[in-house]
C-alpha positions as CSV (number, residue, x, y, z in Angstrom):
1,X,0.9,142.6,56.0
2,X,-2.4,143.0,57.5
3,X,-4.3,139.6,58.9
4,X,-7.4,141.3,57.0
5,X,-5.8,140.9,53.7
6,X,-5.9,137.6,51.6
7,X,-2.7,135.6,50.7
8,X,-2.9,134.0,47.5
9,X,-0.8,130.4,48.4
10,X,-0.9,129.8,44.7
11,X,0.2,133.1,43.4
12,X,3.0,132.5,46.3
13,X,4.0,129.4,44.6
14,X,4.2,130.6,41.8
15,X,6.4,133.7,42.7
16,X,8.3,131.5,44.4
17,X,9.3,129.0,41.7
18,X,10.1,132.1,40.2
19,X,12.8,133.1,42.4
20,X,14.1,129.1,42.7
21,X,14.3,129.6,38.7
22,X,16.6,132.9,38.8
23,X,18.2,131.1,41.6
24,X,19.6,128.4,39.4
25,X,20.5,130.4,36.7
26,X,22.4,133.0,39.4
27,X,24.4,129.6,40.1
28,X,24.9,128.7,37.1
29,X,26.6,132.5,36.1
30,X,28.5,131.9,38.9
31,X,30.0,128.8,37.5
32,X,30.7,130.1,34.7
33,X,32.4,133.5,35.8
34,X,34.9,131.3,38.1
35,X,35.6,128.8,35.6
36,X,36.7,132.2,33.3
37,X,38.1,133.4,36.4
38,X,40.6,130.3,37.1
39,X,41.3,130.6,33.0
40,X,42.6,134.1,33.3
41,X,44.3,132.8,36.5
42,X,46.1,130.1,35.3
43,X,47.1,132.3,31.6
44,X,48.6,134.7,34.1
45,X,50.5,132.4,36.0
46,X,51.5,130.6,32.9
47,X,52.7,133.9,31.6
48,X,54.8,134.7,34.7
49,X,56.2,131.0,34.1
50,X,57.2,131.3,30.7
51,X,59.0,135.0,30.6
52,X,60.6,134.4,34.2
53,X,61.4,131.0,33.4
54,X,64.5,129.2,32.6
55,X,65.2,128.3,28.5
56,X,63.6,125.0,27.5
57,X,60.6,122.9,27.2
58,X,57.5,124.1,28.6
59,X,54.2,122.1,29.9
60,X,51.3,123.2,27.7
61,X,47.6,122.2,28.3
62,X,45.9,120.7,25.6
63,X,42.5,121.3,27.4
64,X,41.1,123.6,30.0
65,X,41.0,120.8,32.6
66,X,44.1,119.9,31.9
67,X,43.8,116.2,30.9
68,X,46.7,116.2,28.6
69,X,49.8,117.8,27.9
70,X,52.9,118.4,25.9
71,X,56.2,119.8,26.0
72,X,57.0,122.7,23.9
73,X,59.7,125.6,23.8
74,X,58.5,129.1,23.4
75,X,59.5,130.8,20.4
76,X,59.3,134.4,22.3
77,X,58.9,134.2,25.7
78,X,58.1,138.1,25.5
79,X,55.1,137.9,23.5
80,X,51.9,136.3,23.7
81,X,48.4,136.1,22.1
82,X,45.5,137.4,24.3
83,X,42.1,137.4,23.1
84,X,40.4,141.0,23.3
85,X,37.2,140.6,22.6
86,X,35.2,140.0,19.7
87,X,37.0,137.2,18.2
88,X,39.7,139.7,18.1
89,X,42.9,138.5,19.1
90,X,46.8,140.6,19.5
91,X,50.4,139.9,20.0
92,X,51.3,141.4,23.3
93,X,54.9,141.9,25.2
94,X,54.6,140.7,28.4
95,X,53.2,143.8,30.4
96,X,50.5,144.1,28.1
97,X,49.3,140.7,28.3
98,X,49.6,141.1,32.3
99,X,47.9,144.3,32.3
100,X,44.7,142.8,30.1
101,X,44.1,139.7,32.1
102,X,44.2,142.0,35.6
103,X,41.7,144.3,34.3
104,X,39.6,140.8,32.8
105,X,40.5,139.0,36.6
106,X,38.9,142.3,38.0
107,X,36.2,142.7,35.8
108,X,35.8,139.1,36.9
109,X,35.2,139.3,40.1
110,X,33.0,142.0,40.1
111,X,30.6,140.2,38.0
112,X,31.3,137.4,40.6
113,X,30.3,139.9,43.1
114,X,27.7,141.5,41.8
115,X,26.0,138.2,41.0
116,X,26.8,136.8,44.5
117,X,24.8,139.8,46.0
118,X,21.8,139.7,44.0
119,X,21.6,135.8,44.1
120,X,21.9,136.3,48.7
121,X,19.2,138.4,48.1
122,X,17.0,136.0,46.3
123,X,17.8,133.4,48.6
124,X,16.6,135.7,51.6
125,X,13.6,136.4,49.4
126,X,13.1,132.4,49.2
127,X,13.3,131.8,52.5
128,X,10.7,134.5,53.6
129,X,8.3,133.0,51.1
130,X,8.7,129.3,51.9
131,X,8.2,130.8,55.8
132,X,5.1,132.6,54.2
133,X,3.8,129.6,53.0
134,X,4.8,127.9,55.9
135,X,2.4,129.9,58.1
136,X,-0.5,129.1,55.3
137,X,-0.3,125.5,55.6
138,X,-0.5,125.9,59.3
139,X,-3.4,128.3,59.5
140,X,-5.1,125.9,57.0
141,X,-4.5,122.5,58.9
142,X,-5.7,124.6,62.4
143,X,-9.0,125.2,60.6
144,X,-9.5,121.4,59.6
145,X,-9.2,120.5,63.1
């Protein structure tokens, strides 16, 4: 940028709260992909748990944090329910179930990925703005003195 062209410091602001708004939501996504991430995590271990496992009573969560429990016995430790898509739900043996929740835990972190890129990005793009503005405030207080 040439010094002969004018900076707008409030049309800088304003782009900039801009990219601090997409920022926040990029983190928020984030969030959100890892907490489905550890859900598909944890079903797949739970999985490996129950058709591996010995006969008996099993832990089940009651909620995703896992706040309370019970004990429970399989009826098929072969089969489980795995949600598809589209409030669509099957009845899958166990290499099936396996197989979905890899492709979800993949499809999973590339979304993590791809959102992780884009929000570096903005972040870099923040940082040369608030350096930007930076300069502007100096420039400004050197010509009140």
């Amino acid at each position: 940028m040439s010094r002969s062209q004018t900076i707008d410091p409030n049309a800088l602001i304003a782009q900039l709260e801009a990219i601090r708004s997409e920022i926040s939501q990029l983190r928020t996504l984030i969030s959100q992909l890892l907490l489905q991430k550890d859900g598909v995590t944890k079903a797949k271990s739970s999985i490996d748990s129950i058709s591996n496992g010995p006969e008996g009573d099993v832990v089940f969560p009651l909620d995703p944090g896992y706040v309370a429990m019970t004990l429970a016995k399989p009826s098929d430790k072969n089969h489980f329910i795995i949600y598809l898509g589209a409030n669509i739900f099957a009845k899958l043996d166990t290499s099936e179930a396996m197989k979905i929740l890899t492709e979800r835990e993949g499809e999973l972190n590339q979304a993590i990925n791809d959102v992780s890129q884009r929000l570096s990005q903005l972040e870099k793009l923040e940082d040369q703005y608030e350096a930007i503005l930076q300069q502007i405030a100096e420039q400004v207080q050197q010509q009140k003195v």
